[in-house]
BALOBA-1460 file (C-alpha; in Angstrom, 3 decimals):
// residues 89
<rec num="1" residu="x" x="-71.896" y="-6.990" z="47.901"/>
<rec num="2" residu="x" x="-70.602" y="-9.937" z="50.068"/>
<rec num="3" residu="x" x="-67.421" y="-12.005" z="48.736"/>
<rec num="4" residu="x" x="-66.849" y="-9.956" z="45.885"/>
<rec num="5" residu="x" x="-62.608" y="-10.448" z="44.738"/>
<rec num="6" residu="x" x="-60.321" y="-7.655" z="44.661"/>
<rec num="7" residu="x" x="-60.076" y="-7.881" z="40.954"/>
<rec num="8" residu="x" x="-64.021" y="-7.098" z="40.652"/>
<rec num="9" residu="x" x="-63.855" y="-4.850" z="43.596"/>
<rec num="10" residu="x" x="-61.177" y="-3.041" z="41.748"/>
<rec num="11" residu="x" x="-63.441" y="-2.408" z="38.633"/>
<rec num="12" residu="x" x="-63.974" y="1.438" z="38.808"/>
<rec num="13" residu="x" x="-66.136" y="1.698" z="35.200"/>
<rec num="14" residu="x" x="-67.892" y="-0.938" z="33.158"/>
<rec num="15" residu="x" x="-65.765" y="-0.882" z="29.900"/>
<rec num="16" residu="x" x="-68.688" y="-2.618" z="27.210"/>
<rec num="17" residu="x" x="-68.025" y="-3.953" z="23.577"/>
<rec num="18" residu="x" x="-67.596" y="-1.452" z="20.143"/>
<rec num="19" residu="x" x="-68.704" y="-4.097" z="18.288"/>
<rec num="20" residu="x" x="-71.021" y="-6.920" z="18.794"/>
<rec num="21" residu="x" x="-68.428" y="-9.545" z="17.337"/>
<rec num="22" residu="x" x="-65.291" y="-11.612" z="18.802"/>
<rec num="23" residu="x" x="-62.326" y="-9.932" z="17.475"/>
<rec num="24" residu="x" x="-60.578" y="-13.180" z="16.706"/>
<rec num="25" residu="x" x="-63.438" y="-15.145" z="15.102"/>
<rec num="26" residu="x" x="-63.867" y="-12.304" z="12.747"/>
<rec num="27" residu="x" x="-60.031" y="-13.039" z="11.744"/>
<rec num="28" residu="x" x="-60.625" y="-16.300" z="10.768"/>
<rec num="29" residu="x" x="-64.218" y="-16.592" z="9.845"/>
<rec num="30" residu="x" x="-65.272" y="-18.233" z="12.787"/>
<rec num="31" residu="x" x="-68.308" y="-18.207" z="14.798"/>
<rec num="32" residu="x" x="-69.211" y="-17.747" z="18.292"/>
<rec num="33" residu="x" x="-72.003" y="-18.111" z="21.126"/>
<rec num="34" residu="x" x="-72.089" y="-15.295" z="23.335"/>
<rec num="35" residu="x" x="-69.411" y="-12.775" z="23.948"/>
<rec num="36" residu="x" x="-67.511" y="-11.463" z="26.479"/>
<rec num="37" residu="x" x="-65.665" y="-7.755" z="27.670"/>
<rec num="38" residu="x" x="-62.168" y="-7.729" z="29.619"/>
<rec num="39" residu="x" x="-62.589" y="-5.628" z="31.488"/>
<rec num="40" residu="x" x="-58.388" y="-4.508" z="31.790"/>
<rec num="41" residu="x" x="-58.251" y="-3.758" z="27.757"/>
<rec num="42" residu="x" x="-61.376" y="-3.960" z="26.354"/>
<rec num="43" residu="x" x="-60.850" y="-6.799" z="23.763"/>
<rec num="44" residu="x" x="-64.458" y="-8.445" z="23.027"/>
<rec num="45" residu="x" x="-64.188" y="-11.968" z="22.422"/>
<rec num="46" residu="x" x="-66.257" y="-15.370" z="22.348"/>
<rec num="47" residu="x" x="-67.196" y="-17.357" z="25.903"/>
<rec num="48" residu="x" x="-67.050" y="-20.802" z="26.542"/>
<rec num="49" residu="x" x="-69.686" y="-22.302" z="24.475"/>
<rec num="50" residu="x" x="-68.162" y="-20.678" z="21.805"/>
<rec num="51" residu="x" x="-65.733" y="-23.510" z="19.656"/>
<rec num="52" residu="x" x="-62.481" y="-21.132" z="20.163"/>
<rec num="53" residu="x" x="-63.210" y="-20.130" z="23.507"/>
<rec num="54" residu="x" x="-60.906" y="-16.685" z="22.582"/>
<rec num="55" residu="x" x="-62.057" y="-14.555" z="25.947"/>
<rec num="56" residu="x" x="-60.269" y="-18.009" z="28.352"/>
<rec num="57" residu="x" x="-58.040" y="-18.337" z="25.750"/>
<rec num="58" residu="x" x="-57.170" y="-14.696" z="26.565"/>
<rec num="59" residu="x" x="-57.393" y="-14.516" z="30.210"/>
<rec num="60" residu="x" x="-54.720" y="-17.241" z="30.415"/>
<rec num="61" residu="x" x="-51.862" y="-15.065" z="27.860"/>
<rec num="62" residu="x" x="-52.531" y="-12.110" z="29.384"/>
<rec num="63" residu="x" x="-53.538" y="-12.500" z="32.781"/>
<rec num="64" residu="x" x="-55.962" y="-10.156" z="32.922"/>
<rec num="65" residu="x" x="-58.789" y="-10.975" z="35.097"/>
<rec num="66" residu="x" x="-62.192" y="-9.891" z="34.402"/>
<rec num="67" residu="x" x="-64.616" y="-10.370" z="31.765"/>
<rec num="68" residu="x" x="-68.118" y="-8.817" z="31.650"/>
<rec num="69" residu="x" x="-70.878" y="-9.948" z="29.722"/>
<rec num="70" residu="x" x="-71.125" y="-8.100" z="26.201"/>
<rec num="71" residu="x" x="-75.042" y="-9.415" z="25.604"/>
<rec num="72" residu="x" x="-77.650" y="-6.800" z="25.481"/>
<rec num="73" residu="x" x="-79.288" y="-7.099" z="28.664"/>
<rec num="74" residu="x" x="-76.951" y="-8.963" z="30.737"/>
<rec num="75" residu="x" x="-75.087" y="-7.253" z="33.517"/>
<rec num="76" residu="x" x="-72.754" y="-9.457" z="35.205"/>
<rec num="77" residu="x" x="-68.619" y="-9.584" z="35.763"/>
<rec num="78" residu="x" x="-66.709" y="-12.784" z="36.203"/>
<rec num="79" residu="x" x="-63.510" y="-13.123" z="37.695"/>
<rec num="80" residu="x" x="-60.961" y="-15.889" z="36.081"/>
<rec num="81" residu="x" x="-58.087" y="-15.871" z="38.653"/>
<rec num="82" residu="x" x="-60.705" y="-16.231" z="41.930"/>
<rec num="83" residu="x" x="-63.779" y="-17.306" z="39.909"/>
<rec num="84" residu="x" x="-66.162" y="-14.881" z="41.092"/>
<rec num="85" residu="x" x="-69.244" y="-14.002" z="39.429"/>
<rec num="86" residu="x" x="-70.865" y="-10.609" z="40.457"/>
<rec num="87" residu="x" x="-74.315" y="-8.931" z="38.776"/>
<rec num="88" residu="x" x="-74.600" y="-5.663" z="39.073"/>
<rec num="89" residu="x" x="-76.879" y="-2.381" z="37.707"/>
């Protein structure tokens, strides 16, 4: 892979979604797009199309990087702090 960011490069295991729902829209009956997998915890949470926006929204409280795609058939990471988007198999 060339250019891939430390943070991606870091990524030892794929961690993928429990649930097919954003955590947070399911708190307040929301609704979302297409959702997302940190990749440090594991929350699953709405992208950017999505009204709330929860998996930016928690990239910038927690700091933690790395989101992956949680869409059946889509295998891709993307790096908030160096945006960095990397497919993989």
């Amino acid at each position: 892979m060339d250019q891939v960011c430390k943070h991606i490069a870091d990524i030892a295991e794929i961690k993928v979604a429990d649930e097919l729902v954003c955590e947070e829209c399911k708190k307040v009956d929301g609704w979302w797009v297409h959702l997302r997998t940190c990749q440090t915890c594991g929350a699953t949470l709405c992208c950017d199309s999505s009204p709330a926006k929860h998996m930016t929204k928690h990239y910038h409280h927690t700091g933690h990087p790395v989101a992956s795609s949680a869409e059946p058939g889509e295998k891709w990471l993307w790096c908030y702090a160096d945006e960095s988007f990397v497919e993989y198999e």
